[in-house]
PDB file of N, CA, C, O and CB in Angstrom:
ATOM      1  N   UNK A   1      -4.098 -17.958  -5.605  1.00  0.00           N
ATOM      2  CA  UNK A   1      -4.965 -16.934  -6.159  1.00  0.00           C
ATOM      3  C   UNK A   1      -4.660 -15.598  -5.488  1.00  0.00           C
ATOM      4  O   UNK A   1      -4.412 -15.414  -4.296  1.00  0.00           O
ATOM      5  CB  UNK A   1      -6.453 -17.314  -5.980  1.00  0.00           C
ATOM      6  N   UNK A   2      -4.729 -14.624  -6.556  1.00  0.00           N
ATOM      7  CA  UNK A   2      -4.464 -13.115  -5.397  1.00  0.00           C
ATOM      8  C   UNK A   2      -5.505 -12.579  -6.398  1.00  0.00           C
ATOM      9  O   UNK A   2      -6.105 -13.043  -7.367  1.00  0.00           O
ATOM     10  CB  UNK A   2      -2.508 -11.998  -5.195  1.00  0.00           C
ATOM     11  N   UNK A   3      -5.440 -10.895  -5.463  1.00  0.00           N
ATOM     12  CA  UNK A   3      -6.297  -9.976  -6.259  1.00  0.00           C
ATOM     13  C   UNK A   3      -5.464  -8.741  -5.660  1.00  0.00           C
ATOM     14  O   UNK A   3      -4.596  -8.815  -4.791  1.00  0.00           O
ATOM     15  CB  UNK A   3      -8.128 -10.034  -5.972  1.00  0.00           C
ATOM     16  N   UNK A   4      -5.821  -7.843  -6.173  1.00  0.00           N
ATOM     17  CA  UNK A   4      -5.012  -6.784  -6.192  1.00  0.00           C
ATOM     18  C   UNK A   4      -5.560  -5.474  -5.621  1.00  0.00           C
ATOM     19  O   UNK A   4      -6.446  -5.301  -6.458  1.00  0.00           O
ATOM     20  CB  UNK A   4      -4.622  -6.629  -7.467  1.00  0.00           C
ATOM     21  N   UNK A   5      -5.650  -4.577  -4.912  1.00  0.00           N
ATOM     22  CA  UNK A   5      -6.020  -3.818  -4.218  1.00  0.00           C
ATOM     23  C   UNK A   5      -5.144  -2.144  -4.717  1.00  0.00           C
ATOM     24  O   UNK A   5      -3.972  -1.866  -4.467  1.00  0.00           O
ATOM     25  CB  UNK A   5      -5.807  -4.538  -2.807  1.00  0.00           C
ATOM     26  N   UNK A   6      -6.242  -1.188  -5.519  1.00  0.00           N
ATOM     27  CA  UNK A   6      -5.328   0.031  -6.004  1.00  0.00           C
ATOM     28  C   UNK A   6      -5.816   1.140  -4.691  1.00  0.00           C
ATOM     29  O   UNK A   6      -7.004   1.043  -4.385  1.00  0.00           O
ATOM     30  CB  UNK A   6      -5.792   0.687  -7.927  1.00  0.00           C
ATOM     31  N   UNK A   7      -5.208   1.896  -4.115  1.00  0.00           N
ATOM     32  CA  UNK A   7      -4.807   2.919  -3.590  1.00  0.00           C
ATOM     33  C   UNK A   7      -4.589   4.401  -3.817  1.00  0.00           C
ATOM     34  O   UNK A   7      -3.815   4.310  -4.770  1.00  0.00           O
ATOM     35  CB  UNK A   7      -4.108   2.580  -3.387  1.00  0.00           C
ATOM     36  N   UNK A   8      -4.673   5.197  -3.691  1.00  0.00           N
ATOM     37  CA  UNK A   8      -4.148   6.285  -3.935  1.00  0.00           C
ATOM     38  C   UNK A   8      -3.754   6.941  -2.429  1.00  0.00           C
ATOM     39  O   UNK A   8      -4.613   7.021  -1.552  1.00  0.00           O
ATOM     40  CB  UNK A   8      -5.111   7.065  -4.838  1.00  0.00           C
ATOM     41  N   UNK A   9      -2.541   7.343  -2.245  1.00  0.00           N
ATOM     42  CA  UNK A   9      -2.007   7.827  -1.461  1.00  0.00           C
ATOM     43  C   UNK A   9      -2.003   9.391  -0.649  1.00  0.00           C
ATOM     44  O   UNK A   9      -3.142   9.228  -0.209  1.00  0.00           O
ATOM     45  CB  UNK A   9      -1.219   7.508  -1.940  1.00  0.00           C
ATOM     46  N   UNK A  10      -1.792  10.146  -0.353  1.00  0.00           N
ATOM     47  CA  UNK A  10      -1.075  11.739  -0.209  1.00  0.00           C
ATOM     48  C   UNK A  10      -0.403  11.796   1.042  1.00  0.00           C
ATOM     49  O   UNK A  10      -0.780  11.379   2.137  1.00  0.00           O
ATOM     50  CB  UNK A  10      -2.188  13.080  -0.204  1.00  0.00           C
ATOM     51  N   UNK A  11       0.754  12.432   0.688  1.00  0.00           N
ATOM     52  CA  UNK A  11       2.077  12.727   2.251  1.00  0.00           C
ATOM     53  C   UNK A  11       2.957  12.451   1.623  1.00  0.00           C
ATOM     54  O   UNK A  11       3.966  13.116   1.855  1.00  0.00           O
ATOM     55  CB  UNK A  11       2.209  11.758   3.841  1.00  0.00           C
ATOM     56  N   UNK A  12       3.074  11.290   0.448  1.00  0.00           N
ATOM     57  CA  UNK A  12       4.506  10.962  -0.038  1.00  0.00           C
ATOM     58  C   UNK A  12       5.290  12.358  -0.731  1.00  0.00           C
ATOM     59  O   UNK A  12       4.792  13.111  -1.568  1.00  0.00           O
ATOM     60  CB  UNK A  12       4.368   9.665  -1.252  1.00  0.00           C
ATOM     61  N   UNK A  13       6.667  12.454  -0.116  1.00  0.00           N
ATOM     62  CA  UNK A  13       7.603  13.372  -0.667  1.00  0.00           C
ATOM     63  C   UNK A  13       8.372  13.451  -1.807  1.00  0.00           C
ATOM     64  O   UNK A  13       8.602  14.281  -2.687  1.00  0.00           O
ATOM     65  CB  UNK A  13       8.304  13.476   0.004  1.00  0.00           C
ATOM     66  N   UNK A  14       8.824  11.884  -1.405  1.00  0.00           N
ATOM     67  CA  UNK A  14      10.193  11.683  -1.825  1.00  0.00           C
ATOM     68  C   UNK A  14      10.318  10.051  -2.140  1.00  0.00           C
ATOM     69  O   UNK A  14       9.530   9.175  -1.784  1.00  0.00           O
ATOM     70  CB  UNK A  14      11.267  12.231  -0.605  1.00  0.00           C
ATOM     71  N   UNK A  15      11.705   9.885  -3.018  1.00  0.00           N
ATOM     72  CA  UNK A  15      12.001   8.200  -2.846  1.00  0.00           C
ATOM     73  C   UNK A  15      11.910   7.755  -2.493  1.00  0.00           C
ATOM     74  O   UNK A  15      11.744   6.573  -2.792  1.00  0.00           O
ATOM     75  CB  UNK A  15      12.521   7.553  -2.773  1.00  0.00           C
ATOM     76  N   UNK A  16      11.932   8.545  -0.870  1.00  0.00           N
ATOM     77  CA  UNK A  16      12.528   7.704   0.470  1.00  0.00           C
ATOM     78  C   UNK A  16      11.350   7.381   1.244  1.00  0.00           C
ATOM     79  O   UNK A  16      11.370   6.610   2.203  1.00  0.00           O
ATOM     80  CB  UNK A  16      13.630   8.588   1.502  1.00  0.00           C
ATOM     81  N   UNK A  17       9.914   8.221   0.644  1.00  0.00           N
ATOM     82  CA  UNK A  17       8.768   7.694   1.143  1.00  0.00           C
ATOM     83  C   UNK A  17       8.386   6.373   0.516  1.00  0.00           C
ATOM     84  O   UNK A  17       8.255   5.431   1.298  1.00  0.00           O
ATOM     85  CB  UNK A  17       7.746   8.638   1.001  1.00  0.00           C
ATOM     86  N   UNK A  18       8.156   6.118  -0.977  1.00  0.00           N
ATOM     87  CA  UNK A  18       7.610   5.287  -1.496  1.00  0.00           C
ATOM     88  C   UNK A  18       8.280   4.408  -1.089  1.00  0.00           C
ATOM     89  O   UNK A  18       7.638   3.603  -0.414  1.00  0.00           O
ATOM     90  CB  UNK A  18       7.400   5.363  -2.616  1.00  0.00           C
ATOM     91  N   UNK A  19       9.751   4.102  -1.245  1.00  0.00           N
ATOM     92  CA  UNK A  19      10.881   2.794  -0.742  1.00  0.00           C
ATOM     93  C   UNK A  19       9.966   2.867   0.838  1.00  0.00           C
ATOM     94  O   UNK A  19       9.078   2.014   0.845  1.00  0.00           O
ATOM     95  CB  UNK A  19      13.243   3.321  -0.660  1.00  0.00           C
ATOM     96  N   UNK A  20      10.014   3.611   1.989  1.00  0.00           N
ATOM     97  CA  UNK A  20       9.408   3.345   3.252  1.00  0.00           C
ATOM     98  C   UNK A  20       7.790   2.046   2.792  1.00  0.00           C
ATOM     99  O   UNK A  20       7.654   0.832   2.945  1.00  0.00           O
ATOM    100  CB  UNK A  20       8.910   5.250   4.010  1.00  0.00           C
ATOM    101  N   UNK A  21       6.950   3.047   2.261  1.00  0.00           N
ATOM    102  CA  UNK A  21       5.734   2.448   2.466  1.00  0.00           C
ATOM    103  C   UNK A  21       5.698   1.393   1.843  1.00  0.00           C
ATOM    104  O   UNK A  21       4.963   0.550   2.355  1.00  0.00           O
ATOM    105  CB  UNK A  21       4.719   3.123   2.184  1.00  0.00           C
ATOM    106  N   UNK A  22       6.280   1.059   0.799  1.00  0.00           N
ATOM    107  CA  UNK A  22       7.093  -0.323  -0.326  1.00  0.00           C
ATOM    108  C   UNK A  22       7.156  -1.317   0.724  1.00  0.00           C
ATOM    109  O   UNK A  22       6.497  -2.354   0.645  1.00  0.00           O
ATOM    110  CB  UNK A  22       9.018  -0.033  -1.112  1.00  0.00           C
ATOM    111  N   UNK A  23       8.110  -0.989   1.958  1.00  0.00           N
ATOM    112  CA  UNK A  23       8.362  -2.175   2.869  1.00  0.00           C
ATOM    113  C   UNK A  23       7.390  -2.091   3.557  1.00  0.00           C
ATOM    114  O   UNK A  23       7.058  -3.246   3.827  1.00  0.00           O
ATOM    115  CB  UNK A  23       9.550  -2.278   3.674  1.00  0.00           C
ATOM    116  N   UNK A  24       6.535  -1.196   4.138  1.00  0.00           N
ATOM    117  CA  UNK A  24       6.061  -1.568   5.599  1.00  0.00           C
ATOM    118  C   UNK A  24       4.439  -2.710   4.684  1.00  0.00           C
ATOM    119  O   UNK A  24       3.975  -3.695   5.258  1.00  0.00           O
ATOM    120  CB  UNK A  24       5.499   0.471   6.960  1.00  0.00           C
ATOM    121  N   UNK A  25       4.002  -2.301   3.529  1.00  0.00           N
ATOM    122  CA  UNK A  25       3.110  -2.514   3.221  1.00  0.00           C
ATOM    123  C   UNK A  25       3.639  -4.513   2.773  1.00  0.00           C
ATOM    124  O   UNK A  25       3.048  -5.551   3.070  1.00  0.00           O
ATOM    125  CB  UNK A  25       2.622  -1.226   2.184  1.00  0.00           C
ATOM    126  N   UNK A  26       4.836  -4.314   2.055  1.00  0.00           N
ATOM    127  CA  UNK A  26       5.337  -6.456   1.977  1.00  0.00           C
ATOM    128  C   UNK A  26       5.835  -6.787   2.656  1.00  0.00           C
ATOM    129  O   UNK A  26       6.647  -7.700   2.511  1.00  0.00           O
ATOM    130  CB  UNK A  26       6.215  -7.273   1.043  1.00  0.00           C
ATOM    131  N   UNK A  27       5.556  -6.124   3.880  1.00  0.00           N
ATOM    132  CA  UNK A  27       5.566  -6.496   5.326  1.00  0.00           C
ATOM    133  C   UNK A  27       4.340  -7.481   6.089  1.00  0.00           C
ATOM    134  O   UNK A  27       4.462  -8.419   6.877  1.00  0.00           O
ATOM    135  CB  UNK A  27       5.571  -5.137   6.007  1.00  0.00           C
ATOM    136  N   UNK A  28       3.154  -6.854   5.510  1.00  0.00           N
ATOM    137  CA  UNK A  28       2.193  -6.950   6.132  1.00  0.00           C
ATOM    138  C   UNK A  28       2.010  -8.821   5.664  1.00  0.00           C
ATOM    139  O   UNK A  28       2.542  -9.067   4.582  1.00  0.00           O
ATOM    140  CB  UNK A  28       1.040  -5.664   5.701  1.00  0.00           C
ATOM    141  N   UNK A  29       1.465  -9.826   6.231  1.00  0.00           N
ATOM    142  CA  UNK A  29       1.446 -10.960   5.926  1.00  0.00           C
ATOM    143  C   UNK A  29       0.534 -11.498   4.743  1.00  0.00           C
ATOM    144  O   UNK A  29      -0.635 -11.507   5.130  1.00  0.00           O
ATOM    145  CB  UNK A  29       1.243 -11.462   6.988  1.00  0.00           C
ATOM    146  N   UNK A  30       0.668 -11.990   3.320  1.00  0.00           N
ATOM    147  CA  UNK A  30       0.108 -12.228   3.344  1.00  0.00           C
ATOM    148  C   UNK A  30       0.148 -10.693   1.707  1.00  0.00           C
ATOM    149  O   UNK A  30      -0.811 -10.783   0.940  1.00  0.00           O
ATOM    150  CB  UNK A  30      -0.438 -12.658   4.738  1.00  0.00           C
ATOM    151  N   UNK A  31       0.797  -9.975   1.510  1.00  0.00           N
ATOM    152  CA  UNK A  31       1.048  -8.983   0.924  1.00  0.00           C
ATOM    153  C   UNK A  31       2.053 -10.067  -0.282  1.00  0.00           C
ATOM    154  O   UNK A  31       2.727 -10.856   0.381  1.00  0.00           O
ATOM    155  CB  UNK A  31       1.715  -7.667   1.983  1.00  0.00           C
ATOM    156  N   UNK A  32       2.244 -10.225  -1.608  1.00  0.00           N
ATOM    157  CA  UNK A  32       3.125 -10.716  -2.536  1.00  0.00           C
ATOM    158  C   UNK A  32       3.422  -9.145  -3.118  1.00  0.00           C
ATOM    159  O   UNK A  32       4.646  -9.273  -3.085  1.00  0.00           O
ATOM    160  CB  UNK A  32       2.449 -11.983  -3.641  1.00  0.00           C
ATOM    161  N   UNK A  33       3.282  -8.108  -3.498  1.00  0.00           N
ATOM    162  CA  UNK A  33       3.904  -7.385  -3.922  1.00  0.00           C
ATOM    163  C   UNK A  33       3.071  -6.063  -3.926  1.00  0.00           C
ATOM    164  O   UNK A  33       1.894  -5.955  -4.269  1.00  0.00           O
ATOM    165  CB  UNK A  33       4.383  -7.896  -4.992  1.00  0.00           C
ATOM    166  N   UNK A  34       4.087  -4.864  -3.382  1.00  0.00           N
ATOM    167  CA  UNK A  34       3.376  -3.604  -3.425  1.00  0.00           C
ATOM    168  C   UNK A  34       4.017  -2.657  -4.622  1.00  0.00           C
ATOM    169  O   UNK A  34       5.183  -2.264  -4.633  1.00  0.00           O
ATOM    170  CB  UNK A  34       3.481  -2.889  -1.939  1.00  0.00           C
ATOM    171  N   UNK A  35       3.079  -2.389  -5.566  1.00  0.00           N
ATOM    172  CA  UNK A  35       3.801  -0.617  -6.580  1.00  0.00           C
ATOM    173  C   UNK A  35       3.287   0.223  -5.580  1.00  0.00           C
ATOM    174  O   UNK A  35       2.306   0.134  -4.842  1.00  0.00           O
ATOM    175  CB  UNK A  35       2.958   0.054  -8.582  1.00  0.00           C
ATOM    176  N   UNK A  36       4.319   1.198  -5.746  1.00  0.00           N
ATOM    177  CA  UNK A  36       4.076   2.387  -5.075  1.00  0.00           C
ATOM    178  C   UNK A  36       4.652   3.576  -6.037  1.00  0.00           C
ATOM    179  O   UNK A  36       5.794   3.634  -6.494  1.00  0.00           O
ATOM    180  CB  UNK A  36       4.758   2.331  -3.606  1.00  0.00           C
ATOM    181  N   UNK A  37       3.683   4.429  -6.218  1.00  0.00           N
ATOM    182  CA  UNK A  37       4.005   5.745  -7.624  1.00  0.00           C
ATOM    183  C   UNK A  37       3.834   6.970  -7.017  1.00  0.00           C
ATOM    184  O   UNK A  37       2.792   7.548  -6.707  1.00  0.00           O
ATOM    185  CB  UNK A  37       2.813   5.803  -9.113  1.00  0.00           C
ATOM    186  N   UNK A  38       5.437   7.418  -6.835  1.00  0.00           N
ATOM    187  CA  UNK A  38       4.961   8.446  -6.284  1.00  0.00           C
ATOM    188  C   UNK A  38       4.470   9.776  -6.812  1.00  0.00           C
ATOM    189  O   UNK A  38       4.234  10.694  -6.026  1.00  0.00           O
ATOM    190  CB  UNK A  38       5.700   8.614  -5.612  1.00  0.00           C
ATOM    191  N   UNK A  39       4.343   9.881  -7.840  1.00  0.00           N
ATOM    192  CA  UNK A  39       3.877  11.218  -8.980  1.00  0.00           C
ATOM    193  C   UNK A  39       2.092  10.187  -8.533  1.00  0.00           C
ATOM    194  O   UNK A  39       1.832   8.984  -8.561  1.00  0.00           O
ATOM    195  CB  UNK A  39       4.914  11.229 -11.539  1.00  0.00           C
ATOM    196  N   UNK A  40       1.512  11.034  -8.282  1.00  0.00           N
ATOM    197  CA  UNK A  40      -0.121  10.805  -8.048  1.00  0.00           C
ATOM    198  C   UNK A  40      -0.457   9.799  -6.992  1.00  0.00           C
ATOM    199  O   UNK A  40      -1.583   9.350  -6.779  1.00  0.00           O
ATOM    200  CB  UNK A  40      -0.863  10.260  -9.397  1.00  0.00           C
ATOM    201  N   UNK A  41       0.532   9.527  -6.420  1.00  0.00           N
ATOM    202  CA  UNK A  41       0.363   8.638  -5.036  1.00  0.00           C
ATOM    203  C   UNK A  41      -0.664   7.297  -5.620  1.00  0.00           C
ATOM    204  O   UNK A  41      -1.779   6.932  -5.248  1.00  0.00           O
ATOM    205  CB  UNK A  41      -0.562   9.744  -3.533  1.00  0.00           C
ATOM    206  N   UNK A  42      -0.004   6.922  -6.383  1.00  0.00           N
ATOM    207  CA  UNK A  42      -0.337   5.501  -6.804  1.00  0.00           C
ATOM    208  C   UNK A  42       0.004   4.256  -6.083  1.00  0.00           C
ATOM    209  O   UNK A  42       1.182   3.902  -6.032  1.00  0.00           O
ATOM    210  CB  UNK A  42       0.192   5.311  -7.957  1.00  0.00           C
ATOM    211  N   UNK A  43      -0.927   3.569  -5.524  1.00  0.00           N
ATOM    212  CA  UNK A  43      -0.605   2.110  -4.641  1.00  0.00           C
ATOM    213  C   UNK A  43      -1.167   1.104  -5.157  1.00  0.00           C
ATOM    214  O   UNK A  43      -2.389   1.246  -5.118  1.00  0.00           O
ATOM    215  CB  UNK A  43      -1.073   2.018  -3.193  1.00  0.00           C
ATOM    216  N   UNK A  44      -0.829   0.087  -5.655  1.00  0.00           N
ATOM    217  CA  UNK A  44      -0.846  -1.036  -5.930  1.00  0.00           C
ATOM    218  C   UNK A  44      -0.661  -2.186  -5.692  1.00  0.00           C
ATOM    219  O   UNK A  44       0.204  -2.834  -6.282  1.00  0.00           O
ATOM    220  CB  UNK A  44      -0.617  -1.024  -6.348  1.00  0.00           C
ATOM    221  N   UNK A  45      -1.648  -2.817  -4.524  1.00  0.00           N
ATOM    222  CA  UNK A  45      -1.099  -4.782  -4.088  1.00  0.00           C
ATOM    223  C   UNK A  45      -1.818  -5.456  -4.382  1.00  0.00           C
ATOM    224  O   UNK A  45      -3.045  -5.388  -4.450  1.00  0.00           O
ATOM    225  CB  UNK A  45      -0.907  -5.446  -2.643  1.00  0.00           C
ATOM    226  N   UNK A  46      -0.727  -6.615  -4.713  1.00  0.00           N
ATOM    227  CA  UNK A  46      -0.912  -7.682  -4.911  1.00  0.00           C
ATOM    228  C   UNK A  46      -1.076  -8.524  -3.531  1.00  0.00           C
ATOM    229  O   UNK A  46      -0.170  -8.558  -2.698  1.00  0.00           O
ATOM    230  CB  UNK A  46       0.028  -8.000  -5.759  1.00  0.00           C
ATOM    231  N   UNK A  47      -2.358  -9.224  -3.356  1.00  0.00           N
ATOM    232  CA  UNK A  47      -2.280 -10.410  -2.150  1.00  0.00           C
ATOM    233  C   UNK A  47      -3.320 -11.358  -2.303  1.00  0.00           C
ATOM    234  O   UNK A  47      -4.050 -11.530  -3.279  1.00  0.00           O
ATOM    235  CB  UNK A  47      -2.447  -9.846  -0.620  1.00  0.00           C
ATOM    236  N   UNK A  48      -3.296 -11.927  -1.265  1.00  0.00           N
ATOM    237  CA  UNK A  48      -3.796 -13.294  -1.264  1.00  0.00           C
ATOM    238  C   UNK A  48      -4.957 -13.046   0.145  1.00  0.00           C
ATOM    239  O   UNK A  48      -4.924 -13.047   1.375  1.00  0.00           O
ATOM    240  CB  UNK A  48      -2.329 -14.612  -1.028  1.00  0.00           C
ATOM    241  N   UNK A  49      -5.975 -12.840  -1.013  1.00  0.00           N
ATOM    242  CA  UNK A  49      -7.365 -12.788   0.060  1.00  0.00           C
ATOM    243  C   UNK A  49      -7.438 -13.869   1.332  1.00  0.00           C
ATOM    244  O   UNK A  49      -8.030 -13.684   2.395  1.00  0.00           O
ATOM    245  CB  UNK A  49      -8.829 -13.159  -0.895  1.00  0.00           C
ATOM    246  N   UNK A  50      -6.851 -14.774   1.024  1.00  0.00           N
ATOM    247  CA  UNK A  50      -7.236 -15.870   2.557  1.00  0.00           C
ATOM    248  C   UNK A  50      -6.379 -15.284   3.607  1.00  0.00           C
ATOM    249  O   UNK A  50      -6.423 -15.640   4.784  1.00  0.00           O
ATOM    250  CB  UNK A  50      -6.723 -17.810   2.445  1.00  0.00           C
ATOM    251  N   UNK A  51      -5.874 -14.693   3.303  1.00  0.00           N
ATOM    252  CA  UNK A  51      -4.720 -14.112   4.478  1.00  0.00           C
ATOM    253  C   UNK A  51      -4.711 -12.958   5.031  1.00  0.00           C
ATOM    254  O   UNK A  51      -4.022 -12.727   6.024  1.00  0.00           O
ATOM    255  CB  UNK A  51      -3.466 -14.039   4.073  1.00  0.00           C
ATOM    256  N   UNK A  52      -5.704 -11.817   4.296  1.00  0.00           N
ATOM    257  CA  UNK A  52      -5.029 -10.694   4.157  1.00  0.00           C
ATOM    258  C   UNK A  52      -6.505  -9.438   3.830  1.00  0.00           C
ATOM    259  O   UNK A  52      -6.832  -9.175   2.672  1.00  0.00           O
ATOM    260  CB  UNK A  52      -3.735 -10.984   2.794  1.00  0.00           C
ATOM    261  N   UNK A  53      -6.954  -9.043   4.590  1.00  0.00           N
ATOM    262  CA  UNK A  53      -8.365  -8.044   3.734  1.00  0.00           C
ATOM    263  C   UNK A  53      -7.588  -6.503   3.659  1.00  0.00           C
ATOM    264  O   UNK A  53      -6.740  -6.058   4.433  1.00  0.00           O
ATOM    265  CB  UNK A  53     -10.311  -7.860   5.007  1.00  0.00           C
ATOM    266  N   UNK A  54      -7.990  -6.075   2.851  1.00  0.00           N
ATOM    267  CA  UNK A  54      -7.838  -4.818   2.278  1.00  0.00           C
ATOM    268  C   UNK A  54      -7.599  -3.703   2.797  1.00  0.00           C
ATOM    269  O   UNK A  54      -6.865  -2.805   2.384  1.00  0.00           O
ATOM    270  CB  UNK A  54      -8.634  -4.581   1.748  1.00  0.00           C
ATOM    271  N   UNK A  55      -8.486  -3.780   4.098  1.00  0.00           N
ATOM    272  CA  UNK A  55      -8.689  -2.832   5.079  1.00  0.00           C
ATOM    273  C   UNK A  55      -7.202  -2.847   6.232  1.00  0.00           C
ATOM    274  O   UNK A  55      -7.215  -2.000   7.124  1.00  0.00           O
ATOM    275  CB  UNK A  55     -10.254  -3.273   5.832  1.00  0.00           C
ATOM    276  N   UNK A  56      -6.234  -3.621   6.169  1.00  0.00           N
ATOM    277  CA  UNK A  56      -4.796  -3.680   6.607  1.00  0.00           C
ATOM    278  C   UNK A  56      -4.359  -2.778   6.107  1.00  0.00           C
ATOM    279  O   UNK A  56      -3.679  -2.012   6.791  1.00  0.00           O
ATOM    280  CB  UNK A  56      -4.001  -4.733   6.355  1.00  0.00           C
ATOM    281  N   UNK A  57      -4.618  -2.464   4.466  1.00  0.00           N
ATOM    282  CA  UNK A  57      -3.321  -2.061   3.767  1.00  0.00           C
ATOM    283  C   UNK A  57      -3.863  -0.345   4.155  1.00  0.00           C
ATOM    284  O   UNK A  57      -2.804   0.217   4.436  1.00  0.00           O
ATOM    285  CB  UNK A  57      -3.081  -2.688   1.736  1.00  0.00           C
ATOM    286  N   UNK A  58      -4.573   0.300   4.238  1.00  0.00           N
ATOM    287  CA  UNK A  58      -5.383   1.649   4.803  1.00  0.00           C
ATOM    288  C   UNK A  58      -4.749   1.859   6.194  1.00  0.00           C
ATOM    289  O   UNK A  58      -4.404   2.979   6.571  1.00  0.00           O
ATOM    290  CB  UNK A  58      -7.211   1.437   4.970  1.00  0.00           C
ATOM    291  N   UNK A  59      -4.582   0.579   7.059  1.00  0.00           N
ATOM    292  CA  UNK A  59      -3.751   0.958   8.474  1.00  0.00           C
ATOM    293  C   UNK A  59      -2.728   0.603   8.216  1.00  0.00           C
ATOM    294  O   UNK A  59      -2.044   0.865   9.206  1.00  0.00           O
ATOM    295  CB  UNK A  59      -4.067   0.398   9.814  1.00  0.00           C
ATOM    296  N   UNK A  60      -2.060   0.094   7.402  1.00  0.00           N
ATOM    297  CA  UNK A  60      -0.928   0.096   6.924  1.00  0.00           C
ATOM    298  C   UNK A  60      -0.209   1.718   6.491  1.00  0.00           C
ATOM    299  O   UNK A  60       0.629   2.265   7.208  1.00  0.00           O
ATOM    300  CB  UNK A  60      -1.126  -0.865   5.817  1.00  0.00           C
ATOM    301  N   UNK A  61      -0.491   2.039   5.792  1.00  0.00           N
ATOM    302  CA  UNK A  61      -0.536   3.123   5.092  1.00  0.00           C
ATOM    303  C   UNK A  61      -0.246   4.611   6.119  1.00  0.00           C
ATOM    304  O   UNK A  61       0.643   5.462   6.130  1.00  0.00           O
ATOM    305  CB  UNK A  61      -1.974   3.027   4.360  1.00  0.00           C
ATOM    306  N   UNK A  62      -1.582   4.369   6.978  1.00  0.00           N
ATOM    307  CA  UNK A  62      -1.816   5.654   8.053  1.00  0.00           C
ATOM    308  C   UNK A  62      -0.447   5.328   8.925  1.00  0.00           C
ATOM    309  O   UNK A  62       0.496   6.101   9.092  1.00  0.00           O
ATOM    310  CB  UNK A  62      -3.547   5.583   9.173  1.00  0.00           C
ATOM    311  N   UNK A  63      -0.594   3.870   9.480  1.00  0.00           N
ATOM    312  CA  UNK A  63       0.877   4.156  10.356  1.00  0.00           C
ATOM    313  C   UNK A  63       1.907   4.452   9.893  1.00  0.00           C
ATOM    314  O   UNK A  63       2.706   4.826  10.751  1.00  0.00           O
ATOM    315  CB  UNK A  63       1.384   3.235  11.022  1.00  0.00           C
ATOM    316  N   UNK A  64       2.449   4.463   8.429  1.00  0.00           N
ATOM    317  CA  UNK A  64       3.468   4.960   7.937  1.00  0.00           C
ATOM    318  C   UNK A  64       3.782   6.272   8.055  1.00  0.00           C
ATOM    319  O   UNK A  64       4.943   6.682   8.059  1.00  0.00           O
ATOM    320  CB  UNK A  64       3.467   4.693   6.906  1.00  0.00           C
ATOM    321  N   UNK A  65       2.427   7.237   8.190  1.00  0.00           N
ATOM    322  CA  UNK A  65       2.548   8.280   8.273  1.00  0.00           C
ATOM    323  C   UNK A  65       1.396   9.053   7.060  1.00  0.00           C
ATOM    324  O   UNK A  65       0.811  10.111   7.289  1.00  0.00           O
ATOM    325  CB  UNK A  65       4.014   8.425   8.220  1.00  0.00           C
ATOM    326  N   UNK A  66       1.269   8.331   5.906  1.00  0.00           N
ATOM    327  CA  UNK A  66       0.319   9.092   4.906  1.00  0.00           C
ATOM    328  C   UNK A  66      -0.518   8.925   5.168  1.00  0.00           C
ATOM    329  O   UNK A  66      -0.701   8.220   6.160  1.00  0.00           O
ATOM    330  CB  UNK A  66       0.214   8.982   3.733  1.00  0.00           C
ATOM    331  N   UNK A  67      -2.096   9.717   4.111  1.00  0.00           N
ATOM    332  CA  UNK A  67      -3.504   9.367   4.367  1.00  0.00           C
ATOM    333  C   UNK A  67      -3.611   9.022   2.547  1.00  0.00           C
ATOM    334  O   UNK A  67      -3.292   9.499   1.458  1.00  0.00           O
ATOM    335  CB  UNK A  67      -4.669  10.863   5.235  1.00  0.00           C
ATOM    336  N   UNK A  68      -4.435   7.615   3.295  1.00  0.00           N
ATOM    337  CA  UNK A  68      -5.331   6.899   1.757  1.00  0.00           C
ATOM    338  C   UNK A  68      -6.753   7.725   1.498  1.00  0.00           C
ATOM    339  O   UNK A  68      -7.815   7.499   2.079  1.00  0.00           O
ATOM    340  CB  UNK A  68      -5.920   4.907   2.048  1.00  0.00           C
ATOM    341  N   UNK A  69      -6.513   8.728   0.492  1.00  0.00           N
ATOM    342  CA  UNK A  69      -8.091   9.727   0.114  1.00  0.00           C
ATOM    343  C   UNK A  69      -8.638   8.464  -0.880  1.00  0.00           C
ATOM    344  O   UNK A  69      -9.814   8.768  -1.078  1.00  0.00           O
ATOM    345  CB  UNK A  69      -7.836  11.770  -1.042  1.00  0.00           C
ATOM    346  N   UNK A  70      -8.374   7.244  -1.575  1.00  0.00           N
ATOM    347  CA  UNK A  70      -9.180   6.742  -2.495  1.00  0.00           C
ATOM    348  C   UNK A  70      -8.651   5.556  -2.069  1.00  0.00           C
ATOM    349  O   UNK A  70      -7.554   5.374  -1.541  1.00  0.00           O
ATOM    350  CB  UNK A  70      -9.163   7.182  -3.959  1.00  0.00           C
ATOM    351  N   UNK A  71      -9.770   4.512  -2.414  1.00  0.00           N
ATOM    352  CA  UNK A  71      -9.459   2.902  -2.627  1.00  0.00           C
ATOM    353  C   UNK A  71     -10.675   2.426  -3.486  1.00  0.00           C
ATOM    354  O   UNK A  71     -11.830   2.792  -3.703  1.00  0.00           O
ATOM    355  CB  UNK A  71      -9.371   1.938  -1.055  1.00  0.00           C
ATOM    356  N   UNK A  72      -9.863   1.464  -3.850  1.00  0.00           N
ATOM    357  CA  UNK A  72     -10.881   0.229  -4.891  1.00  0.00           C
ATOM    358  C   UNK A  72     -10.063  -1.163  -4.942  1.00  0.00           C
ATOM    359  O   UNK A  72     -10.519  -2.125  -5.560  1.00  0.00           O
ATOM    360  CB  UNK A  72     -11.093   0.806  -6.869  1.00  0.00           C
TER     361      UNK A  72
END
């Protein structure tokens, strides 16, 4: 079972951000798949609640370097 966790991002530049936060975020354990859009800083995961709460992917995010202004 997963559920999906949307995001909105700001800091991303470039390709080379979204490809960055892409990995650090299906990195995190427990993560099956991240969209990352960078026109409106769109974030999108997929995971598996027994493993994994929501509130990772927000310190996920900050240590990359961006700030999450929205979640749901």
């Amino acid at each position: 079972m997963t559920d999906t966790a949307h995001l909105t991002v700001e800091g991303m530049t470039c390709g080379g951000c979204v490809k960055n936060l892409k990995a650090a975020l299906e990195a995190v354990p427990g993560v099956e798949t991240a969209d990352v859009v960078l026109e409106g800083g769109k974030v999108s995961v997929q995971y598996d609640p027994t493993r994994v709460k929501p509130a990772a992917f927000r310190q996920t995010v900050e240590e990359a370097g961006f700030d999450v202004v929205a979640d749901k």
